[in-house]
C-alpha positions in Angstrom: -17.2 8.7 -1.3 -15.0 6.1 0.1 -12.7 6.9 2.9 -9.2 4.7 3.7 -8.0 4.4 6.8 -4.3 2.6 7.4 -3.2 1.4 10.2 -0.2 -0.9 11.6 2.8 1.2 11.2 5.8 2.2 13.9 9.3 2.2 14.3 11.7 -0.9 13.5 15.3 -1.7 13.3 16.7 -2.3 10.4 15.8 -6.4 8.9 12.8 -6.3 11.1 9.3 -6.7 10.0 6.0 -5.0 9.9 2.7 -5.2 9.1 0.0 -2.4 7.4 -3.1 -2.5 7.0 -6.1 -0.6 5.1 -9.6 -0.7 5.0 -12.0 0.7 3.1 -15.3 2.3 3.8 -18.1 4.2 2.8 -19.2 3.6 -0.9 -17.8 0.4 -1.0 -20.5 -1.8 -2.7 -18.2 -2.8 -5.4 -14.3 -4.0 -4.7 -11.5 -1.7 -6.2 -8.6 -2.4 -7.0 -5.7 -0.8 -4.7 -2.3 -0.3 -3.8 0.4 1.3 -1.7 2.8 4.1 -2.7 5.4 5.8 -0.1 6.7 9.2 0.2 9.8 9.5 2.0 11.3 12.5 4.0 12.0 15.0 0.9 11.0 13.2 -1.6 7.7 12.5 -3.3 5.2 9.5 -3.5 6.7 6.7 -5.0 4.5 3.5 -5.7 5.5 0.6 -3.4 2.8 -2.1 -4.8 -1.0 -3.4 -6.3 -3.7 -5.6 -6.1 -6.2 -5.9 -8.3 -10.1 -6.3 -7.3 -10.4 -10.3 -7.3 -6.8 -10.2 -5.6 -5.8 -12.5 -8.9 -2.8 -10.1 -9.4 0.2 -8.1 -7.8 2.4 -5.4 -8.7 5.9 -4.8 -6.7 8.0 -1.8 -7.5 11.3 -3.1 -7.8 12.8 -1.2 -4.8 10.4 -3.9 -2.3 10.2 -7.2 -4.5 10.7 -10.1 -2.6 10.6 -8.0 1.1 6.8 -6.7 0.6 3.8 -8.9 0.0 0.3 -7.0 -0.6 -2.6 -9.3 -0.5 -6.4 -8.8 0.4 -9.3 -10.2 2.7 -11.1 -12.0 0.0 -13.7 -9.9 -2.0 -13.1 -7.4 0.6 -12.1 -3.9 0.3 -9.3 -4.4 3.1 -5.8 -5.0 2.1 -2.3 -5.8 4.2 1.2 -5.1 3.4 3.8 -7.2 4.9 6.9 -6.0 5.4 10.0 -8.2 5.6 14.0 -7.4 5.6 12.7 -3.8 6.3 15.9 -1.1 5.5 16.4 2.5 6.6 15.7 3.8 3.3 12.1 2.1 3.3 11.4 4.8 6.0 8.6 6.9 5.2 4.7 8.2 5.5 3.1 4.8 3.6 -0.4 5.4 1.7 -3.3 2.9 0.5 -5.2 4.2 -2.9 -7.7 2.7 -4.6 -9.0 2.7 -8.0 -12.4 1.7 -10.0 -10.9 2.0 -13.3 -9.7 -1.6 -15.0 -7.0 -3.2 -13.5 -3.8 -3.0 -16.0 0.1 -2.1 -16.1 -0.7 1.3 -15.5 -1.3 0.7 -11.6 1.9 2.5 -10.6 0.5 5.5 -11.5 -0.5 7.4 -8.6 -2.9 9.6 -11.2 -5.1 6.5 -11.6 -5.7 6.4 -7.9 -9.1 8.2 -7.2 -9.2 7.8 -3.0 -6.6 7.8 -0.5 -5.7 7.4 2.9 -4.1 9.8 5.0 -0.9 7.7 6.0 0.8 5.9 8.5 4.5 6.3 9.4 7.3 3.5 9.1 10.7 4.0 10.7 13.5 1.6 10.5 16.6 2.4 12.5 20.2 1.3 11.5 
């Protein structure tokens, strides 16, 4: 089993910045690929963005392109999210998955996601 564990969120006014962070542990003798999806008050989980396994390659919904950046600690199963130019509606409970499956356009898909954490809150204030 491999357990995720986030960590970084909090409450920010609106055009601030945060940072998350997730690490993995557990069965974690090979990298995964992974990712961060968001579920906002009422609504369900939405995918936010991915990194593939060598950290070669990113995937940004189009809601958080060019405010988020996801990157990773090397070969390491620990990955950020940065958040820039944060907006009210980015408010909500934030999740890292992670899958073992090959990396491909398919990574929004929360279905391809075997483990996840249990979530950290972000609130931005107008």
């Amino acid at each position: 089993q491999v357990q995720l564990v986030e960590s970084g969120g909090g409450t920010v006014q609106a055009g601030g910045s945060l940072s998350l962070s997730c690490a993995a542990s557990g069965r974690t003798t090979s990298s995964y690929n992974m990712g961060w999806f968001r579920q906002a008050p009422g609504k369900g989980r939405r995918f936010v963005a991915a990194i593939n396994r060598s950290a070669s390659d990113t995937y940004y919904a189009d809601s958080v392109k060019g405010r988020f950046t996801i990157s990773r600690d090397g070969g390491a199963n620990t990955i950020h999210l940065q958040l820039n130019s944060l907006k009210p509606e980015d408010t909500a409970i934030y999740y890292c998955a992670a899958f073992d499956r090959p990396y491909d356009n398919a990574c929004d898909d929360e279905r391809r996601y075997d483990y996840w954490g249990q979530g950290t809150r972000v609130t931005v204030s107008s």
